[in-house]
Each structure stands twice: as C-alpha cells, then as structure tokens.
C-alpha positions as CSV (number, residue, x, y, z in Angstrom):
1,X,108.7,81.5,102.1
2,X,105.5,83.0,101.0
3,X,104.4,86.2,99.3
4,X,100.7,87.4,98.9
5,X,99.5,85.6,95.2
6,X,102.2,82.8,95.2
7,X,102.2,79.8,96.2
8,X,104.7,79.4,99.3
9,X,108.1,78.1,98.5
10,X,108.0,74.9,100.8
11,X,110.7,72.3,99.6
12,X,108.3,69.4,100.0
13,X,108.7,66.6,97.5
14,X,105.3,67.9,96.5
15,X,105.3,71.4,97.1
16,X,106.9,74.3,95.2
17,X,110.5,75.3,95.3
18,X,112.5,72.1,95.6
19,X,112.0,71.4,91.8
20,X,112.9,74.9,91.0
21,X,116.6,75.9,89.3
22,X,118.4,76.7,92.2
23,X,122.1,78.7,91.8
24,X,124.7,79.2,94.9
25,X,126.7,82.3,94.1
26,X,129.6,84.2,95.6
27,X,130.8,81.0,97.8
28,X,134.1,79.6,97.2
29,X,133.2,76.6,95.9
30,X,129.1,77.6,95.7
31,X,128.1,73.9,97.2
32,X,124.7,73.0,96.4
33,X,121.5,74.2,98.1
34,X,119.8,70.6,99.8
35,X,116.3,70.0,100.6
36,X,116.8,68.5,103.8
37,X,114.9,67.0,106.2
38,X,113.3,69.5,108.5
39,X,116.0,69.3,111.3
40,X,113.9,70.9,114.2
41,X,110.2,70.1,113.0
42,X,109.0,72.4,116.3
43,X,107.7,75.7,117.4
44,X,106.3,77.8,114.3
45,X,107.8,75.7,111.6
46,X,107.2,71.9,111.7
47,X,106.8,71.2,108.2
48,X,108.7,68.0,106.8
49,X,111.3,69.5,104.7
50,X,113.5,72.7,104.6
51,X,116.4,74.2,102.4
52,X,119.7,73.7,103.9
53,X,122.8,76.7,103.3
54,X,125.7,76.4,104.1
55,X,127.8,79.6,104.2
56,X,131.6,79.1,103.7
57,X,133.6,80.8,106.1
58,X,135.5,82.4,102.9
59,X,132.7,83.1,101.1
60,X,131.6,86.5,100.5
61,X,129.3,88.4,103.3
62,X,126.6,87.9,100.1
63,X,126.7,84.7,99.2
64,X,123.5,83.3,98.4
65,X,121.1,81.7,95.8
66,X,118.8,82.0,93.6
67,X,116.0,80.1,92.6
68,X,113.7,80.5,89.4
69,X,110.7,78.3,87.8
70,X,109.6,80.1,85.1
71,X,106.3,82.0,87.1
72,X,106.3,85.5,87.0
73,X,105.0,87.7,89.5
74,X,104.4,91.2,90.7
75,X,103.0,92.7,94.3
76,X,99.9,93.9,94.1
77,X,99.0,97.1,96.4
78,X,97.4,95.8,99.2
79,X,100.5,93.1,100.2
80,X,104.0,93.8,99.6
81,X,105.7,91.8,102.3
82,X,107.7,88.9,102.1
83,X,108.1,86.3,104.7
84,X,110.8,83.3,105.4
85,X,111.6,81.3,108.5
86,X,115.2,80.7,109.2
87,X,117.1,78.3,111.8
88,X,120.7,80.1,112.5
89,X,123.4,79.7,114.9
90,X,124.5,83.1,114.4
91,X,122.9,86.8,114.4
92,X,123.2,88.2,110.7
93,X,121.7,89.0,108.0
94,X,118.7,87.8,106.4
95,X,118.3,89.3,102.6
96,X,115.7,88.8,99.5
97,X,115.9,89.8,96.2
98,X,113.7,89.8,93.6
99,X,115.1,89.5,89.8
100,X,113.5,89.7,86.1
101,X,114.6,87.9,83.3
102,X,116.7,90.7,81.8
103,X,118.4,90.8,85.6
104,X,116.8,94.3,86.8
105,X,116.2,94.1,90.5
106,X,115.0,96.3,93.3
107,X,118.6,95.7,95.4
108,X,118.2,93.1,98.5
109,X,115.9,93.8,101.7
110,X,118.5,93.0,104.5
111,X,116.4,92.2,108.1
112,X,118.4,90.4,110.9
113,X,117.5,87.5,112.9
114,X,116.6,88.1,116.7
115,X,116.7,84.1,117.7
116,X,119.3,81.3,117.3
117,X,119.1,77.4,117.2
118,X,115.2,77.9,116.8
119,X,113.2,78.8,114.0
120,X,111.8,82.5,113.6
121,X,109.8,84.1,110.9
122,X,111.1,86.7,109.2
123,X,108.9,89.8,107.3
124,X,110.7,91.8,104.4
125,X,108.6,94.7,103.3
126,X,109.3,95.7,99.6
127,X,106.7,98.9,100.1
128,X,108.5,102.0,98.5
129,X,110.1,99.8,95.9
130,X,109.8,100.0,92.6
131,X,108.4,97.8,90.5
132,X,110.5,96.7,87.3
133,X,110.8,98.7,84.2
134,X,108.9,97.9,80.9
135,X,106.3,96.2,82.1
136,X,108.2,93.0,83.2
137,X,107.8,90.9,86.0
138,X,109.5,89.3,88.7
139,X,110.8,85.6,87.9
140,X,113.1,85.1,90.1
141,X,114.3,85.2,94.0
142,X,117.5,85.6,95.8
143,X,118.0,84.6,98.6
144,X,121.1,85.8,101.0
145,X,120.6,83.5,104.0
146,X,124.0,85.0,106.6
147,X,124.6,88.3,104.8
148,X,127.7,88.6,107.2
149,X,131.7,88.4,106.6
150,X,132.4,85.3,108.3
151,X,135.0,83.7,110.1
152,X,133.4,79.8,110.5
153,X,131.1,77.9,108.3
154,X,127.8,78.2,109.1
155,X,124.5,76.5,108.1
156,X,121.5,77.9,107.8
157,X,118.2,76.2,107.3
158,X,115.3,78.3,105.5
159,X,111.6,77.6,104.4
C-alpha cells in the first residue's frame, strides 16, 4: 500500500508494515493477519512478501484490520489517493480507513475489485474528506479486505 509522503506498507522482513501492531476485528474468531510469502509473485506485483486475510465465512461483511506504528500522517493537497493491490477469488469490496489516536475517522472508502486469482491495484481517493479535528493526525489504517456478507471463507492477499 502506499500513500503520497509515506513510506509504502510492503510486509518485507525489512520493509514497513510487517512489524507494525496489527488487530483483526469483527471475525469470529479474528485469526491473525500473516505475512506470507508472495503467493503469485507475477504481473504488477512481484514483490517477495504479502499480507495474507482470511475472511470467515461468519464473519461480519466488515471484518478487517488495523494496523498502527506510531507515525502520523496527514494528506497534503496535491495527493489524496491511496493505493493497494489485492489477490481475490471473489468480486467485493475493497475498503480503507484512516484513524487517529482518539478514534476519529473519515468513515471507510469502499472500491470493488474488477479481477480475480490475479493481482490488481486498487486507487481510493480521500478528496472531499475531511481532515481530523483539532489538529491531530492520522496514525492509523484500516483495512476491510472482502467488505461482503459471505457464505465461504475466503482469503485474500494484500500489499
């Protein structure tokens, strides 16, 4: 994932966002997000390693997580877009939140996938949002990776 000024959550051992505190919500039994692996290291993303979700088939249609590491940020004027690649076997969904410390948040961008068993890139435009009250920043992202009511479990690999 990447977003103008900061760095791109990549999952590499190296990289930013695997060492981050992630939290599965609203999931049965929330299992763990995994840094996996890339599975399908071909097309637009071939990078080495990739978050692995796996939405419960009784999980709620937002079950997600969210990951924090203490940086703050804000959009500046010129970029307000977000962008993720996702691997799904299904059509749904794809959401981003982004939280403060005190919890505010602008609601979730929801944009569905167009592709399955591939990987696509995804753009979520935050212009028209507000930005958080105060004066605080952003610290935190949300990430809703099948925003769907299911019937199945189904995994879903994001970068």
């Amino acid at each position: 994932m990447a977003q103008n000024n900061v760095p791109a959550i990549d999952f590499e051992v190296d990289g930013n966002g695997a060492d981050w505190d992630w939290v599965t919500f609203e999931n049965i039994d929330n299992p763990a997000l995994e840094f996996i692996d890339n599975p399908d290291a071909s097309g637009i993303n071939e990078s080495a390693r990739v978050a692995k979700f796996t939405a419960r088939a009784d999980g709620q249609p937002w079950a997600g997580t969210t990951g924090r590491d203490g940086t703050t940020f804000l959009f500046d004027e010129a970029n307000r877009t977000i962008t993720i690649m996702v691997w799904k076997s299904v059509i749904s969904n794809v959401g981003i939140k982004l939280e403060t410390a005190s919890g505010w948040s602008q609601g979730e961008i929801l944009v569905a996938n167009t592709k399955v068993n591939e990987w696509e890139e995804i753009v979520l435009d935050f212009t028209g949002r507000e930005y958080p009250p105060n004066g605080e920043m952003f610290n935190g992202i949300s990430v809703f990776p099948d925003f769907q009511n299911r019937d199945q479990e189904n995994v879903i690999y994001f970068d």
